[in-house]
N, CA, C and O atoms as a DFTB+ gen file, in Angstrom:
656 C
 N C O
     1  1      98.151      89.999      94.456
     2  2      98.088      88.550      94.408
     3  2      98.363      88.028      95.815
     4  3      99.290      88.481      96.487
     5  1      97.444      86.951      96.306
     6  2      97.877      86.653      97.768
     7  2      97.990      84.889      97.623
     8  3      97.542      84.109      96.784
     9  1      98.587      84.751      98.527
    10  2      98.778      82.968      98.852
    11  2      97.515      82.284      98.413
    12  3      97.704      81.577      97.423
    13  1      96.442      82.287      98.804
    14  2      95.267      81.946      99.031
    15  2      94.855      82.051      97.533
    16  3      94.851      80.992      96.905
    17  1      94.456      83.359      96.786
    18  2      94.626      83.582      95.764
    19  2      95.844      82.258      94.428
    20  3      95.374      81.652      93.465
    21  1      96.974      82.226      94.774
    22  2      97.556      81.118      93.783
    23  2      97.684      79.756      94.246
    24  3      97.960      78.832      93.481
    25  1      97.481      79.610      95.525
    26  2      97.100      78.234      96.084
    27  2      95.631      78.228      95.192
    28  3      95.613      77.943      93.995
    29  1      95.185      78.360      95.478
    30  2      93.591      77.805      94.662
    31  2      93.287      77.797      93.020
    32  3      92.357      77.155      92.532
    33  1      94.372      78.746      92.116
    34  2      94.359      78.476      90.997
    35  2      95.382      77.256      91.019
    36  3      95.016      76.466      90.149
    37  1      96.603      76.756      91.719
    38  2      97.253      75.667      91.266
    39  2      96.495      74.503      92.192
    40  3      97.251      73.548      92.376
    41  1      95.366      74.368      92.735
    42  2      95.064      73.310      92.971
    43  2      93.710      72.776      92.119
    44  3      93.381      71.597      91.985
    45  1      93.189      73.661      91.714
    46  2      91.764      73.817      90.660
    47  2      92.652      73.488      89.213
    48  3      92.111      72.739      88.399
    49  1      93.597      73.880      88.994
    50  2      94.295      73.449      88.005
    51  2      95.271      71.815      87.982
    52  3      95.398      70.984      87.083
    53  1      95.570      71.842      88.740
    54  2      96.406      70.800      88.929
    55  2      95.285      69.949      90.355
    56  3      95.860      70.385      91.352
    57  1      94.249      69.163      90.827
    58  2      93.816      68.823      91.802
    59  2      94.307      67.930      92.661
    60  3      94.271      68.050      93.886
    61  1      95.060      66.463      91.685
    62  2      95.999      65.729      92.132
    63  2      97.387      66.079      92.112
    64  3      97.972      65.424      91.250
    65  1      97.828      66.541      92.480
    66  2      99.254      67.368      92.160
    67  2      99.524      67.701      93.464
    68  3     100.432      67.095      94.033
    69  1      98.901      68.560      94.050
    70  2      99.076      69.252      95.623
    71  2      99.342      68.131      96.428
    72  3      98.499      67.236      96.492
    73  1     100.405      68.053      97.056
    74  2     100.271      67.371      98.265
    75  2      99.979      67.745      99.209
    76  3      98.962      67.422      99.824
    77  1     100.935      68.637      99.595
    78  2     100.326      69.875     101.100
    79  2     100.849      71.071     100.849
    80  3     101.305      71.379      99.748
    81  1     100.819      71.888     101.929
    82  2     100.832      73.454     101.938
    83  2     100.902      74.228     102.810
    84  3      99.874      74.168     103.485
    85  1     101.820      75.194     103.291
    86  2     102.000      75.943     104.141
    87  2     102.176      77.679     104.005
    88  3     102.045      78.315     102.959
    89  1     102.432      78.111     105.049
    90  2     103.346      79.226     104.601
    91  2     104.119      80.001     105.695
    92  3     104.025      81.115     106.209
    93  1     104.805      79.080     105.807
    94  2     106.340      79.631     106.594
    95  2     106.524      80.875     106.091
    96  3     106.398      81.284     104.936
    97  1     107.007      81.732     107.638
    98  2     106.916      83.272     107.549
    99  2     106.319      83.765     106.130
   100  3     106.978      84.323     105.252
   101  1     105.356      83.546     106.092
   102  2     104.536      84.242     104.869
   103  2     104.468      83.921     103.582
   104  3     103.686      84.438     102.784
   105  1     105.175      83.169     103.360
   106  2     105.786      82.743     102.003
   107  2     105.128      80.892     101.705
   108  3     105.495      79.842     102.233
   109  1     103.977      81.181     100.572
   110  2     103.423      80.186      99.934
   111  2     104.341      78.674      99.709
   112  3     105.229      78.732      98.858
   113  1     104.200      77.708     100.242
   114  2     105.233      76.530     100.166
   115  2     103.949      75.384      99.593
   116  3     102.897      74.932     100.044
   117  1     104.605      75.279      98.582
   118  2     103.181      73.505      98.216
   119  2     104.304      72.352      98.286
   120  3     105.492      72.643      98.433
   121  1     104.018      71.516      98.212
   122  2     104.605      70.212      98.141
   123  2     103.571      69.706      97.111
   124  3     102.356      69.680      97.307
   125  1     104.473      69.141      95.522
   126  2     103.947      68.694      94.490
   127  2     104.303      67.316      94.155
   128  3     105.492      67.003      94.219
   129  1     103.333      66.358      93.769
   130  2     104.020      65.560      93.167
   131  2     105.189      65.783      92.231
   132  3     105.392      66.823      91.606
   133  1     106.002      64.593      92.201
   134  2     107.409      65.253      91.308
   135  2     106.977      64.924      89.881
   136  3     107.292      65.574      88.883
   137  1     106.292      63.941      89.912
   138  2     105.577      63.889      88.304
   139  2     105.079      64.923      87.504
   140  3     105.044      65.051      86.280
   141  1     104.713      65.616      88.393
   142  2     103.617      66.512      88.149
   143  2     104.574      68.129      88.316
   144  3     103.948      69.126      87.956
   145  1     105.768      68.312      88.748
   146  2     106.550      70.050      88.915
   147  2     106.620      70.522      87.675
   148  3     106.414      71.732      87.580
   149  1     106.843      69.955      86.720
   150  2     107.598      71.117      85.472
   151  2     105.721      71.566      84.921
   152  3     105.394      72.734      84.715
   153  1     105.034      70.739      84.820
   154  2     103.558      70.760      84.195
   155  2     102.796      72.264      85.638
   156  3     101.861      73.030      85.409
   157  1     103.449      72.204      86.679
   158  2     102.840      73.090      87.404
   159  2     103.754      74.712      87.358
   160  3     103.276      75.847      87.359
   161  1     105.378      74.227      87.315
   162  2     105.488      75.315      87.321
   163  2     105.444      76.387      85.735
   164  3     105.547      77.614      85.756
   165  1     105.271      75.547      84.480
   166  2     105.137      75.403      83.353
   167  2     103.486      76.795      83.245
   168  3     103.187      77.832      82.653
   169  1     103.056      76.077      84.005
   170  2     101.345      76.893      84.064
   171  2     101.569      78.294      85.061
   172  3     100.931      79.302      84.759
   173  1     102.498      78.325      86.260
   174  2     102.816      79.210      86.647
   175  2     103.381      80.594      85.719
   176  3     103.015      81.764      85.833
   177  1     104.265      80.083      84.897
   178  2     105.182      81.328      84.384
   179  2     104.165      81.321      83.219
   180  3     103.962      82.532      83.121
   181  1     103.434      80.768      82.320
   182  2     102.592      80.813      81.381
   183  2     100.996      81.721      81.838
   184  3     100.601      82.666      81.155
   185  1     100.525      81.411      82.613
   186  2      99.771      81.570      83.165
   187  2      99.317      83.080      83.802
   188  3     100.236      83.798      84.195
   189  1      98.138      83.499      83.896
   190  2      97.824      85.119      84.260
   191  2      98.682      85.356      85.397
   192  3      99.053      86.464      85.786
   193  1      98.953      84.307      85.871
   194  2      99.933      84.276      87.254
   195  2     100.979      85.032      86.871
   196  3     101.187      85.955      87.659
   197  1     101.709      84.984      85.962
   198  2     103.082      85.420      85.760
   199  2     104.169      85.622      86.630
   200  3     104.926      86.548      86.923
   201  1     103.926      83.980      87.071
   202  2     105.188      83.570      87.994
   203  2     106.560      82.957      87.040
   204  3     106.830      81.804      86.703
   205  1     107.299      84.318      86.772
   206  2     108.065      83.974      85.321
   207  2     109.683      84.245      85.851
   208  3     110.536      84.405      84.979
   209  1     110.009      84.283      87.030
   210  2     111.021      84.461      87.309
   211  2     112.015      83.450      87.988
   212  3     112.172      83.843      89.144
   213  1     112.698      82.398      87.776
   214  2     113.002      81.168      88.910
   215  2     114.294      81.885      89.151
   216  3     115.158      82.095      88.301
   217  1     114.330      82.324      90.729
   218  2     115.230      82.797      91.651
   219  2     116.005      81.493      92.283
   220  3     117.092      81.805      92.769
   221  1     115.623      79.881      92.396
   222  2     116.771      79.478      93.171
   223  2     116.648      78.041      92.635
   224  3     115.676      77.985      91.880
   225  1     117.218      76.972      92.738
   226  2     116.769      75.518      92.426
   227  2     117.549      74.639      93.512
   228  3     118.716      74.488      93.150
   229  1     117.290      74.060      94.635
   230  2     118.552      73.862      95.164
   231  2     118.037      72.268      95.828
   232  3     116.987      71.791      95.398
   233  1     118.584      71.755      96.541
   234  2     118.596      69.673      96.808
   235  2     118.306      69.968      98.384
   236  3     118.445      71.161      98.656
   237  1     117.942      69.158      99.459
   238  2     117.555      69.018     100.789
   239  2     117.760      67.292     100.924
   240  3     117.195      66.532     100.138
   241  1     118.647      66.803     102.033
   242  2     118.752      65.924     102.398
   243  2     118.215      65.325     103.583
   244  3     118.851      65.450     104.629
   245  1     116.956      64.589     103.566
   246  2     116.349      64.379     105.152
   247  2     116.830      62.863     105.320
   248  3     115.975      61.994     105.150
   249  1     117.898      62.551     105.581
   250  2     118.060      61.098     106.055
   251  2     117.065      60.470     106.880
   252  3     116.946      59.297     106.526
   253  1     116.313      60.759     107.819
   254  2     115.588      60.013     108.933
   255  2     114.455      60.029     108.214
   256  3     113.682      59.327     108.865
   257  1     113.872      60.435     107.205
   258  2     112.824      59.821     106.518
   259  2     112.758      59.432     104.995
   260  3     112.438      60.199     104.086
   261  1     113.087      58.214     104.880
   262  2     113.239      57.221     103.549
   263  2     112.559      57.515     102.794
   264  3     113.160      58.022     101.848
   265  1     111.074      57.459     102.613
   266  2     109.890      58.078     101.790
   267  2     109.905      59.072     101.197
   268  3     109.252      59.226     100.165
   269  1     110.905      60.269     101.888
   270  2     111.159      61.772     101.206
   271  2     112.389      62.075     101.267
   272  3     112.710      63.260     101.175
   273  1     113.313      61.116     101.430
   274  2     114.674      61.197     101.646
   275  2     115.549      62.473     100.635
   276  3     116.339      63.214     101.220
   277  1     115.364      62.600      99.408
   278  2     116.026      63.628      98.831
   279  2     114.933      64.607      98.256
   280  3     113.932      64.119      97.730
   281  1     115.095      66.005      98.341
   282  2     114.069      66.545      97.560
   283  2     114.762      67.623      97.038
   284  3     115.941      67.901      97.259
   285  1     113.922      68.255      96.289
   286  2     113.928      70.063      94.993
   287  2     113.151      70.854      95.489
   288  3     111.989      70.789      95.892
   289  1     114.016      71.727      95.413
   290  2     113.166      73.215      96.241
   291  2     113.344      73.922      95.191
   292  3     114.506      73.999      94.793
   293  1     112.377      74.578      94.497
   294  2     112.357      75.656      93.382
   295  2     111.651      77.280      94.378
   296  3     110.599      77.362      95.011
   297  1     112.416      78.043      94.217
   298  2     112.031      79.708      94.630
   299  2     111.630      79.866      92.937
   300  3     112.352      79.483      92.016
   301  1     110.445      80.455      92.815
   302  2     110.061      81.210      91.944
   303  2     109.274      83.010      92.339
   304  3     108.773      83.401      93.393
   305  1     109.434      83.645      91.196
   306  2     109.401      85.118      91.734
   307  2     108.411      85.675      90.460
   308  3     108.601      85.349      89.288
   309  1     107.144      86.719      90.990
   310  2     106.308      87.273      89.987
   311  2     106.625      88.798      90.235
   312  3     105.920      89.397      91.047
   313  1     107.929      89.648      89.404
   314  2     108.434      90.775      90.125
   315  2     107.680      91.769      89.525
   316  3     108.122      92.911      89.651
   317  1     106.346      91.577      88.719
   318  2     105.167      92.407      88.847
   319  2     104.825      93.218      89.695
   320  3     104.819      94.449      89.713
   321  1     104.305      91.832      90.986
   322  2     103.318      91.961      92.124
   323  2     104.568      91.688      93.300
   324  3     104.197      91.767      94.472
   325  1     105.907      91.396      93.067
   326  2     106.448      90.967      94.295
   327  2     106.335      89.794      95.106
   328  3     106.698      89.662      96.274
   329  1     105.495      88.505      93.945
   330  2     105.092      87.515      94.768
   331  2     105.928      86.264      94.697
   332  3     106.664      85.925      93.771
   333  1     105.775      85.853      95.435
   334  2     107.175      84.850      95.441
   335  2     106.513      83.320      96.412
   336  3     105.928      83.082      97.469
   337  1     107.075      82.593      95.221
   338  2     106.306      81.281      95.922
   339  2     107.321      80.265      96.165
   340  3     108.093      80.389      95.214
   341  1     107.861      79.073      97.122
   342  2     108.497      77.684      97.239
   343  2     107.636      76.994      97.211
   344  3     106.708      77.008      98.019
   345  1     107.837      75.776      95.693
   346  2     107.492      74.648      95.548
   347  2     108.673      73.358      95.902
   348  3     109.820      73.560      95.503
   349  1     108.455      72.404      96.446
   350  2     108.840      71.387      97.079
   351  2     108.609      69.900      96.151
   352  3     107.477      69.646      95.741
   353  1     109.551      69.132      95.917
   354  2     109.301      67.534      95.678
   355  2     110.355      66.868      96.285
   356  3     111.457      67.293      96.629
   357  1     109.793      65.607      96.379
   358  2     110.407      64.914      97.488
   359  2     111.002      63.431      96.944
   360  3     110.085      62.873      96.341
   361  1     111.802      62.885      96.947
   362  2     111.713      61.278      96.211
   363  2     112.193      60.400      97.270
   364  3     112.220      60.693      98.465
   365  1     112.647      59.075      96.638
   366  2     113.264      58.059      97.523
   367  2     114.777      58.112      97.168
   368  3     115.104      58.442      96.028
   369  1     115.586      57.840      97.977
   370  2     116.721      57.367      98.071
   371  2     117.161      57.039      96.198
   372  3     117.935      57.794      95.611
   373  1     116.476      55.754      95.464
   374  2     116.428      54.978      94.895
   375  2     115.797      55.475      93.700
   376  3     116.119      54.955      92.631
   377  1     114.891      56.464      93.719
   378  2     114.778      57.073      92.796
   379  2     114.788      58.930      92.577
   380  3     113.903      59.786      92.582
   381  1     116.307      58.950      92.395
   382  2     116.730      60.057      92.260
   383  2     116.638      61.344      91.133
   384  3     117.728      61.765      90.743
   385  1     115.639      61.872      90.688
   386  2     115.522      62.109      89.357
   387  2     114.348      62.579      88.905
   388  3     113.313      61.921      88.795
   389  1     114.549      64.060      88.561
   390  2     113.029      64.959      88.278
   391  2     113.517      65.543      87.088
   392  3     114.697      65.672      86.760
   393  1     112.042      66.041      86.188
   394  2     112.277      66.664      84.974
   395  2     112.738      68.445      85.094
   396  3     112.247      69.369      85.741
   397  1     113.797      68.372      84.227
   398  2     114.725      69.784      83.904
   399  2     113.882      70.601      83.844
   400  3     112.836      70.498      83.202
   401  1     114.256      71.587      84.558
   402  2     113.307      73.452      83.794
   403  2     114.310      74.100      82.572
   404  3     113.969      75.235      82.240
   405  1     115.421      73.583      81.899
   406  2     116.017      73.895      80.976
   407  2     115.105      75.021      80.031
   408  3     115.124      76.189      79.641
   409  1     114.236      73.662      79.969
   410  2     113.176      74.510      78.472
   411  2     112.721      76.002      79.215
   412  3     112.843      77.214      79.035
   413  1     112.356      75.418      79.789
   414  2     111.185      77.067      80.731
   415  2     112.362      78.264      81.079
   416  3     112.360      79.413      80.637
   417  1     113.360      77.654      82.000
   418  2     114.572      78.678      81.927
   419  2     115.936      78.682      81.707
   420  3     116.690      77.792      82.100
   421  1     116.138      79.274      81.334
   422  2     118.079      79.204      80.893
   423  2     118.969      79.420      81.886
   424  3     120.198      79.366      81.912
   425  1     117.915      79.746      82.933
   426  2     119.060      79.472      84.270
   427  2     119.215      78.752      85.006
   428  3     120.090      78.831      85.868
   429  1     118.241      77.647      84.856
   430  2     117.887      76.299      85.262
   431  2     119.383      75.951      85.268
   432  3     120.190      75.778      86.181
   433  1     119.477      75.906      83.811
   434  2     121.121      74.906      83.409
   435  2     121.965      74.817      84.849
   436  3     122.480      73.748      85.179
   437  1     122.046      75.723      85.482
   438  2     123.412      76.134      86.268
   439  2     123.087      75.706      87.667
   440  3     123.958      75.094      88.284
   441  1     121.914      75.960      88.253
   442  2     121.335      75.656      89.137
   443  2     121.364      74.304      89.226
   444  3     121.973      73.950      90.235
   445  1     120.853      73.202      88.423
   446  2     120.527      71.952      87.992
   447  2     121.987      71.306      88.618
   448  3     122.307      70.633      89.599
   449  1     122.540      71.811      87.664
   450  2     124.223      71.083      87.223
   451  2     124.807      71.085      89.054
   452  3     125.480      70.196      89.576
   453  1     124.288      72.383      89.738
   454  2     124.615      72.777      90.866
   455  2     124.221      71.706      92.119
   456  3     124.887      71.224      93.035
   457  1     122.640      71.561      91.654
   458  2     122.416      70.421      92.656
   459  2     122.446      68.958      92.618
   460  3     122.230      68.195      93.559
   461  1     122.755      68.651      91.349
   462  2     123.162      67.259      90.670
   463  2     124.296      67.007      91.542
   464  3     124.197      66.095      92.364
   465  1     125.615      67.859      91.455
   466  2     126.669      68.061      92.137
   467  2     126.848      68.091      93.335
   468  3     128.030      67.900      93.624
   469  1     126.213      68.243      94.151
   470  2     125.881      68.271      95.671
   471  2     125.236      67.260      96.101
   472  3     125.724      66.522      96.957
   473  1     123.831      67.030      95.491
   474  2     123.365      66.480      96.047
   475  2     122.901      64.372      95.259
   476  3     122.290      63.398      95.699
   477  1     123.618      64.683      94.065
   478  2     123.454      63.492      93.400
   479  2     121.741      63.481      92.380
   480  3     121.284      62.465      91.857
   481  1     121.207      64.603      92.339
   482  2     120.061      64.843      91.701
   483  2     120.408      64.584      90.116
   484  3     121.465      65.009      89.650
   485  1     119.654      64.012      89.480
   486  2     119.705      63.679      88.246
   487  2     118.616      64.520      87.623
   488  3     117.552      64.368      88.223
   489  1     118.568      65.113      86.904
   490  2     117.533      66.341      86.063
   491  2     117.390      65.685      84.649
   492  3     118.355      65.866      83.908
   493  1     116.177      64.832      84.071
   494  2     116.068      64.582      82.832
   495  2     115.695      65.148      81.839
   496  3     114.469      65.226      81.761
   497  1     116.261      65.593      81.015
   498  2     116.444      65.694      79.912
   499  2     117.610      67.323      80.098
   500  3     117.988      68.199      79.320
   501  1     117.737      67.136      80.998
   502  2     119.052      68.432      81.027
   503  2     120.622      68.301      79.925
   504  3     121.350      67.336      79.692
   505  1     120.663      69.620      79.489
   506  2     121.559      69.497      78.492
   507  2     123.204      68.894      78.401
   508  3     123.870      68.277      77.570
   509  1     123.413      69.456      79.746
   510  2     124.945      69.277      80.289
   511  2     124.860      69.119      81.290
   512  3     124.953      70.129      81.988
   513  1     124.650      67.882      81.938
   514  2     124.613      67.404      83.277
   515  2     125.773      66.790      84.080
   516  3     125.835      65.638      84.510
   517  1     126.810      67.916      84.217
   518  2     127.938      67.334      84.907
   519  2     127.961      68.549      86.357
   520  3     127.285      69.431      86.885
   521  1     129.172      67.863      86.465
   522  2     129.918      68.563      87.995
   523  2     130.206      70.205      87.615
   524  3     130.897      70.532      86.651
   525  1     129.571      71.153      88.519
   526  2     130.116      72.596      88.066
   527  2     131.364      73.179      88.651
   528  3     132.229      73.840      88.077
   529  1     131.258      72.639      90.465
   530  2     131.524      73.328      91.234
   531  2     132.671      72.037      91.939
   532  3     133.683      72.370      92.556
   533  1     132.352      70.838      91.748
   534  2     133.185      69.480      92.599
   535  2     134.563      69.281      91.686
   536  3     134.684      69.897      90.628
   537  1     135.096      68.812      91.938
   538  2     135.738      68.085      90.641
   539  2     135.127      67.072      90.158
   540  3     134.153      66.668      90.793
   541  1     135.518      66.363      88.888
   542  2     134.818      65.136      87.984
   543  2     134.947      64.209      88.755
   544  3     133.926      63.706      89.223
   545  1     136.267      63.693      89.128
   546  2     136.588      62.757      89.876
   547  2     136.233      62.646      91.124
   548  3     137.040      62.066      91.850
   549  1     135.310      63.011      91.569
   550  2     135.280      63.272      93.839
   551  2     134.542      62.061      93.989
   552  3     134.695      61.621      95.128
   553  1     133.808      61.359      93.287
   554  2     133.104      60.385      93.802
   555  2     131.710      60.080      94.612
   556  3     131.063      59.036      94.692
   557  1     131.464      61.502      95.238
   558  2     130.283      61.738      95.911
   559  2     129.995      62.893      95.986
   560  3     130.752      63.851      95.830
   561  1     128.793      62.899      96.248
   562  2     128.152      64.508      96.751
   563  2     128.264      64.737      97.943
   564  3     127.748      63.987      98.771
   565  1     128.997      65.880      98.307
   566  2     129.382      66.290      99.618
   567  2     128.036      66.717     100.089
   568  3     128.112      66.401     101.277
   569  1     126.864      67.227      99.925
   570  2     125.920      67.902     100.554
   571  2     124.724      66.835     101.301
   572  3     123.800      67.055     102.083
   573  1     125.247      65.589     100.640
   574  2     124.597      64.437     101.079
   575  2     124.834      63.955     103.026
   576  3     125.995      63.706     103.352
   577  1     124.192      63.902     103.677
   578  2     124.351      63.822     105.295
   579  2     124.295      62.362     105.804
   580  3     123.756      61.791     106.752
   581  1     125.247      61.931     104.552
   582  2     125.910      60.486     104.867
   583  2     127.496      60.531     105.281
   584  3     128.321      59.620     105.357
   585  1     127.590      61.750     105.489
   586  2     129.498      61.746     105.435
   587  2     130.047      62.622     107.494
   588  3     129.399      63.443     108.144
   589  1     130.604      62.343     107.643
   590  2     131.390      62.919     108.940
   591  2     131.271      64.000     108.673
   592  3     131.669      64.411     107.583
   593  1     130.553      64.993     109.788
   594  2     131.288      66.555     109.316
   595  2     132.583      66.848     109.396
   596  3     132.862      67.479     108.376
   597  1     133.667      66.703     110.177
   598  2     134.757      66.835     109.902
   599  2     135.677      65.444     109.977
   600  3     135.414      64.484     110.700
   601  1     137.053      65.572     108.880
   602  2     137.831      64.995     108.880
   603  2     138.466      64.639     109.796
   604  3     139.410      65.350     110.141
   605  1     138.146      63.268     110.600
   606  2     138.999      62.710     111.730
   607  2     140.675      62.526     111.634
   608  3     141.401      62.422     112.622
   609  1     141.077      62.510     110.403
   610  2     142.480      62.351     110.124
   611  2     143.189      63.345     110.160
   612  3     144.350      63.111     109.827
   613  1     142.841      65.002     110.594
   614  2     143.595      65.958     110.488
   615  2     144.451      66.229     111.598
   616  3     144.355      65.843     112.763
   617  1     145.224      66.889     111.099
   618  2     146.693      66.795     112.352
   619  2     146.625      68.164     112.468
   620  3     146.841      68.611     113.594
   621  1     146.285      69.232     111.250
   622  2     146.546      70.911     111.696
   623  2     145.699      71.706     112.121
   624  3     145.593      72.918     111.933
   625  1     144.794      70.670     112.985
   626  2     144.244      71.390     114.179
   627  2     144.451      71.250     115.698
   628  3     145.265      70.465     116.185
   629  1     143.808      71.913     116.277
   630  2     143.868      71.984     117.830
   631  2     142.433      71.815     118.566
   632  3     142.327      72.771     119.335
   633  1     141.496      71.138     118.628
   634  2     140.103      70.709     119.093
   635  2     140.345      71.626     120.030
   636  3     139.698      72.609     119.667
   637  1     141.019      71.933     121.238
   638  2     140.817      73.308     122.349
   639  2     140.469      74.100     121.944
   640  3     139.574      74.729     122.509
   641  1     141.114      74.594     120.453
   642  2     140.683      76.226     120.450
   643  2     139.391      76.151     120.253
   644  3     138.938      77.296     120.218
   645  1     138.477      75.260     120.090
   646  2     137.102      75.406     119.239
   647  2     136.188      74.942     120.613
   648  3     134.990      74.669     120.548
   649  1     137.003      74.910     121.871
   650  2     136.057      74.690     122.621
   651  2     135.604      73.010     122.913
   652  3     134.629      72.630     123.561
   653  1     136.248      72.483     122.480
   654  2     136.181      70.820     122.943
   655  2     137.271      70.397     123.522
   656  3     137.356      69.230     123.902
């Protein structure tokens, strides 16, 4: 199975769906509408493709561009053939919120809950959509690149040793 090869069944299948496409060090990357991910990767793991394995689910924060400001990175894996594809969606600020792979995988759950938590991603129709890893109470998603990297109020350091 080659890039070229499942790029062209998910764009013949899905035509409006594709946004773009690459392949960083070798590895198939589409950018999908977000309307349109669970219906693509849905046809993936169903599909002669037997892209039936989801290896990662994780949030990306691009502050300097509003239009794609938060997005979902899904790693999926066909450990048949060894083929392994990143699909990409992107949203606004304002609308935070793509449909669950719950149904499709049971490991979704954890992943989901994972980047909800980080990154403020809302997954609809997900079963248990809380904090896994934050506490309940923190108030924000730390993975979000609205916050200081470090705490200006700390006293038990020494800025010399680190070279400043």
């Amino acid at each position: 199975m080659t890039n070229e090869f499942v790029l062209e069944a998910i764009t013949r299948e899905f035509p409006e769906s594709v946004i773009s496409s690459s392949e960083p060090y070798g590895m198939l990357t589409v950018e999908i509408k977000k309307d349109d991910i669970k219906k693509v990767i849905h046809y993936l793991k169903d599909s002669s493709l037997e892209i039936n394995f989801l290896t990662d689910v994780c949030g990306i924060h691009y502050p300097e561009t509003p239009e794609k400001e938060i997005g979902v990175i899904y790693h999926l894996h066909n450990m048949m053939t060894n083929f392994r594809i990143r699909l990409k969606v992107f949203m606004t600020r304002e609308n935070v919120e793509v449909d669950s792979l719950t149904e499709l995988y049971a490991g979704a759950n954890w992943m989901e809950r994972e980047t909800f938590d980080f990154y403020g991603i809302k997954f609809k129709g997900h079963p248990d959509l809380r904090p896994i890893l934050n506490m309940e109470d923190l108030g924000y998603h730390p993975m979000l690149k609205e916050y200081r990297l470090e705490d200006g109020t700390r006293t038990d350091k020494n800025d010399s040793m680190f070279g400043r």
